[in-house]
N, C-alpha and C positions, 0 to 999 in steps of 0.2 A: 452649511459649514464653509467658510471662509477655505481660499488655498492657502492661505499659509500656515495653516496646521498640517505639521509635516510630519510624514509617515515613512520610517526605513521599513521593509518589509525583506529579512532574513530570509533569502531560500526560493530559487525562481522557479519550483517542480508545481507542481498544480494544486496542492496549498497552498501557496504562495502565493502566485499567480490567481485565483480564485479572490483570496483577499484583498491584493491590489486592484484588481478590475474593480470589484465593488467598490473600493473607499473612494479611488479614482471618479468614477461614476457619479459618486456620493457627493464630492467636491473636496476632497480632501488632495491634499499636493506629494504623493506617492513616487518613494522608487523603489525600485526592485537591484535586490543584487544576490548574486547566484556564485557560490565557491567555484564548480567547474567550468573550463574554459571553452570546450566546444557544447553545441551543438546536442538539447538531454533528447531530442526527438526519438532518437534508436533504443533507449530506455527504458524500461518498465516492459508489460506483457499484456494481458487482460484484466479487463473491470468486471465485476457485476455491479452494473446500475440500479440505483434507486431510485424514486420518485422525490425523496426531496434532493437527491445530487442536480437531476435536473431543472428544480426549480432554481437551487443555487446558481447555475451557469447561464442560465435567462437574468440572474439580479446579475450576473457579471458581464453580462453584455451578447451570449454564447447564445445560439438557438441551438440547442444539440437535437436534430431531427435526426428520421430511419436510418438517413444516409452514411453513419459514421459508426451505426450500432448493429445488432444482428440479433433477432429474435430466438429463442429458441424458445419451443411449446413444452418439452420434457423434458424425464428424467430416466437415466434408465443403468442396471446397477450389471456390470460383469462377473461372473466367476471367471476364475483362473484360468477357464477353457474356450472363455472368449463367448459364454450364453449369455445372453439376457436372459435374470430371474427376476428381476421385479422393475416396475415403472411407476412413475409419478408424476403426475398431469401436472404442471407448474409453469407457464408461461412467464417468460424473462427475457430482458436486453442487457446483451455483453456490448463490451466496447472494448474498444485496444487505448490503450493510455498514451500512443504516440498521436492518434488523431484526437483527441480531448485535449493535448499538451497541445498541437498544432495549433488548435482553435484559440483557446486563451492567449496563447504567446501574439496571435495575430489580433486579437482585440484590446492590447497593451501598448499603449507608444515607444516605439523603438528605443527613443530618444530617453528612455525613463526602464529600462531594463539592462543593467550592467552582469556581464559575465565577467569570469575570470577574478572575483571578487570574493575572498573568502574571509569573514572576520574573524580577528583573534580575542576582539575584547569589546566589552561593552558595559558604558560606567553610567550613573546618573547623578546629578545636582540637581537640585529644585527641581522644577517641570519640565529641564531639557535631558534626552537620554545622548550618548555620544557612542558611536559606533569606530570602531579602529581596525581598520583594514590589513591586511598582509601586506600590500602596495604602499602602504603609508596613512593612505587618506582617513583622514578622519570627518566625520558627516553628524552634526546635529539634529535631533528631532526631538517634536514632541510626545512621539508614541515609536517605539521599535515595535514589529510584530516580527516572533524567531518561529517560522516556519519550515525549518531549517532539519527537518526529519529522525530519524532514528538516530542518527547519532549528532543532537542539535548540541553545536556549542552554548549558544543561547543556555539553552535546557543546565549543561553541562556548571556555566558561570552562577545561574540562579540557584543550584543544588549540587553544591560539587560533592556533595560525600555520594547521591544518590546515583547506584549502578543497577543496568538492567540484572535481569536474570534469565538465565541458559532455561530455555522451556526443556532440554532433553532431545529436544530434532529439530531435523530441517527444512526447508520445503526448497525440491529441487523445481528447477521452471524452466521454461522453453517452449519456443515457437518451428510450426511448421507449416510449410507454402500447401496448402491443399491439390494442386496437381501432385506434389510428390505422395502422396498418399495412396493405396493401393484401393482401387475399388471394396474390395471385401469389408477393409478397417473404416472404410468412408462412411458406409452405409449406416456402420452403426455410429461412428464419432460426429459426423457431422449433420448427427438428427438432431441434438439437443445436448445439457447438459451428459455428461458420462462419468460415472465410479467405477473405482474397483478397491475393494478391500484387505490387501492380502492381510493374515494375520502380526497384528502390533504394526502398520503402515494404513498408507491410505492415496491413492491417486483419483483426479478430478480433474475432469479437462472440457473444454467446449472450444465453440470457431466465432472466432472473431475477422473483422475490418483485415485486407492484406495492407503491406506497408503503405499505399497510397491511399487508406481509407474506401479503399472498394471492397462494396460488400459481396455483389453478385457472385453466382455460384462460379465454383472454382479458380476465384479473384481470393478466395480468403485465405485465412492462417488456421493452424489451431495450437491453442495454449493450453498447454499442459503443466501441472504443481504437483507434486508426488512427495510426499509428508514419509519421511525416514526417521527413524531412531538413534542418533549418533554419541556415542558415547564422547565424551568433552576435551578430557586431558588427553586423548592418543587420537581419537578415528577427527575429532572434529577440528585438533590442530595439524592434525595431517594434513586435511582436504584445506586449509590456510595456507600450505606451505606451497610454494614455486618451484619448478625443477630449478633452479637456484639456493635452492634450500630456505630465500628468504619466508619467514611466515608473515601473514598478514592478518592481524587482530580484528582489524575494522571491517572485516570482509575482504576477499579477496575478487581482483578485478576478470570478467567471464574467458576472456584469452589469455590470464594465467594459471588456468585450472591446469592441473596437468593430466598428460594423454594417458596415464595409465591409471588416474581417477576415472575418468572418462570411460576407458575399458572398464574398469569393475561394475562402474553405473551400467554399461550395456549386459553384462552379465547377469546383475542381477534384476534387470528388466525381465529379462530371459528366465531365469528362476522364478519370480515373486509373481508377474502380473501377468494380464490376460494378451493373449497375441495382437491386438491390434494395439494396446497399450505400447506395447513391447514393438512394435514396429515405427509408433509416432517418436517414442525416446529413442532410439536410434538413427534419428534423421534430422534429428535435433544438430543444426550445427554449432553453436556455441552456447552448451546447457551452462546456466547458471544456479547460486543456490542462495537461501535467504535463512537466517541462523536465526530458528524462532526464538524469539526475547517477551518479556516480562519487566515493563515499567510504569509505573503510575505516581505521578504529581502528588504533595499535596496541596498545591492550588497553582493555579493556568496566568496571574500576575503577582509582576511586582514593581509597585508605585507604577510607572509609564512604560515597561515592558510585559509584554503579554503573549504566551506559548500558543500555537495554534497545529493542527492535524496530527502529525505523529510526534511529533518535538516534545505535545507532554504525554503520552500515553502511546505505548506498545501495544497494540491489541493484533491477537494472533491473528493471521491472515482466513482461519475459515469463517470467520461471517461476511469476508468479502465486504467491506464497509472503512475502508482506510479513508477512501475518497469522499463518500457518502459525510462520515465523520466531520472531514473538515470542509466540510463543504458548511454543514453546520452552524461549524466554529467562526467561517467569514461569514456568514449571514448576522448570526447574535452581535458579533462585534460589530459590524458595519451596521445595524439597528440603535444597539444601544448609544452607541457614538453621538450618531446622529439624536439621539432620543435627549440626553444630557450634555448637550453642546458646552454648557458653563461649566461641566461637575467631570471632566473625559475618569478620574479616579472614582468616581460612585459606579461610572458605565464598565470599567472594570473589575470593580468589587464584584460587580451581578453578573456578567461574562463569566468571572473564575469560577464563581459557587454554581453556575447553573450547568456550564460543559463539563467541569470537575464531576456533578452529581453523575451527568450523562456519560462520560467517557469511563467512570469507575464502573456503570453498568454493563456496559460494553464488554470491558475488560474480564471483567466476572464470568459475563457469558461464554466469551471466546475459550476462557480456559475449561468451563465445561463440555465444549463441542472439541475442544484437545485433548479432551482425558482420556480419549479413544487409544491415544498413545504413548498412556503410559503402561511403564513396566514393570514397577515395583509397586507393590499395596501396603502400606502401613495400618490401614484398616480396612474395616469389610467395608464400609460406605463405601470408599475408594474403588474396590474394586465391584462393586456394585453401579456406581457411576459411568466405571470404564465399560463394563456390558453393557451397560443402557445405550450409549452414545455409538458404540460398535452395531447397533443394531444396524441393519437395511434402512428396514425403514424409516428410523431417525438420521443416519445423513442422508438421506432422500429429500427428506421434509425441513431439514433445519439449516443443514450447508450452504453459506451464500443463501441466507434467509435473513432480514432483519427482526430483531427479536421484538417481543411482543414492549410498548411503550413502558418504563419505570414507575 
């Protein structure tokens, strides 16, 4: 493939960046630009790895070895009093998303990743797409790819009537340094994956890479996601609102949360979960939260722009596969590209219909391993589903599991 088949690529997180690396690779004349202005490395929390994420990051240039990930052998599930009552043999590699971001950003030419870069439009004629910047600039290509996440303008311009949907909860998240960790909670958090159940909730945590990518013992973190039920028009625009009273729709930023959100989370740590639980979420120093959403495409392009990892599909965060996903999405595309050098619109027709097929699977499944938390039954199935999925043994076996192939 010739460079001067040019490639904007919306969104420098690790969609994006995954994509570029490959087309890059490929031969393709690639840039990257990224809405925020500093520095996403302090960003995001834990991965659960796949086996195709890392094939992905070897076609992107990545060797992701031992070094940046952390094995855990089990699985093993709390009651409220801090027992283990059940385990489950499952060997698995987490990762921290700041050492994955590291690596890509650093197999990218500097010179070809623009921050502080947010588009407001983007329009097409004939075979050229035009991308229009907040700063002014405007940039031709023959392919835009809007990797550009949950809340993708991209997404937004291709399908403006289309809104996610409020799943009903949240998933609260945060990181803690393993020496602050009390021996007692250590022993059992940082053996392997860890659950706990409270009734109508659900927490799951494991230890990942410390900020420097050090794995060795008592170098690490551990990440914790604690799935709450938050009712929408009062508790959930609450927890939006600033001690300013400003609310923030889009998500609000983790050092806006206010201290006395913060207190009722420690509170109900203290009520709901198990004591070591309850000791990691209070050491947490800047918890954050992630307002679980519901969206799905109906297809991934259009003419010379084409959606990639979260941008077209919401998929709940328990199968742990965000990454996974669009790791995916940069492989097919960077395949088929190359595959139809003369035709890049046929390489796209087979790109939309085949991630589309796969990302709607996805999305199906993620909401059955979330029914766990629902609260209202409209039918028995319903609430025959929510049982199932409440089981032990089922988020044992199935959370942050890839689901069986479509």
């Amino acid at each position: 493939m010739p460079k001067k088949f040019r490639v904007i690529v919306v969104g420098g997180s690790l969609g994006g960046l995954l994509a570029a690396n490959m087309l890059w690779r490929a031969g393709f004349d690639v840039t990257v630009h990224e809405r925020i202005g500093k520095a996403l490395g302090g960003r995001g929390a834990g991965i659960t790895a796949h086996p195709e994420m890392f094939d992905a990051f070897l076609r992107a240039g990545v060797d992701v070895n031992d070094a940046i990930g952390t094995t855990v052998k089990e699985r093993v599930l709390l009651d409220l009093k801090g027992r283990i009552i059940a385990r489950h043999l499952l060997p698995q590699v987490v990762c921290s998303w700041s050492s994955l971001y590291a690596l890509l950003l650093a197999a990218f030419p500097k010179e070809r990743y623009f921050s502080a870069m947010p588009v407001t439009r983007v329009d097409q004629e004939n075979d050229i797409v035009r991308a229009v910047f907040e700063n002014g600039t405007e940039l031709n290509a023959d392919l835009l790819v809007g990797a550009d996440g949950v809340n993708s303008t991209v997404r937004k311009q291709m399908f403006p009537s289309l809104q996610a949907r409020y799943a009903g909860y949240i998933a609260w998240r945060g990181m803690v340094e393993e020496r602050s960790v009390t021996p007692e909670a250590h022993d059992v958090l940082f053996s392997g994956f860890a659950f706990c159940l409270p009734p109508g909730e659900h927490m799951v945590g494991y230890p990942i890479a410390g900020a420097t990518g050090d794995t060795s013992q008592g170098n690490r973190r551990y990440n914790l996601v604690w799935y709450r039920s938050i009712e929408e028009k009062t508790e959930l625009k609450d927890l939006m609102t600033d001690k300013r009273g400003v609310y923030h729709p889009m998500g609000i930023p983790p050092k806006l949360i206010r201290s006395d959100v913060v207190r009722n989370l420690h509170a109900a740590a203290e009520a709901h979960l198990a004591p070591q639980f309850c000791e990691v979420v209070k050491l947490v120093a800047v918890p954050f939260f992630q307002t679980v959403m519901d969206l799905e495409v109906p297809n991934m392009a259009l003419n010379r722009i084409v959606l990639l990892g979260d941008a077209p599909f919401l998929v709940r965060p328990h199968l742990g596969m965000g990454i996974t996903k669009a790791a995916g999405d940069a492989v097919l595309l960077t395949d088929l590209l190359l595959a139809f050098q003369e035709n890049p619109e046929h390489a796209l027709k087979i790109y939309s219909a085949e991630r589309c097929r796969y990302g709607q699977y996805l999305a199906e499944h993620a909401r059955r391993l979330g029914s766990q938390m629902r609260q209202v039954y409209n039918t028995e199935e319903e609430r025959t589903e929510t049982d199932y999925y409440r089981r032990p043994d089922v988020c044992l076996k199935k959370i942050a599991v890839p689901p069986d192939p479509p």
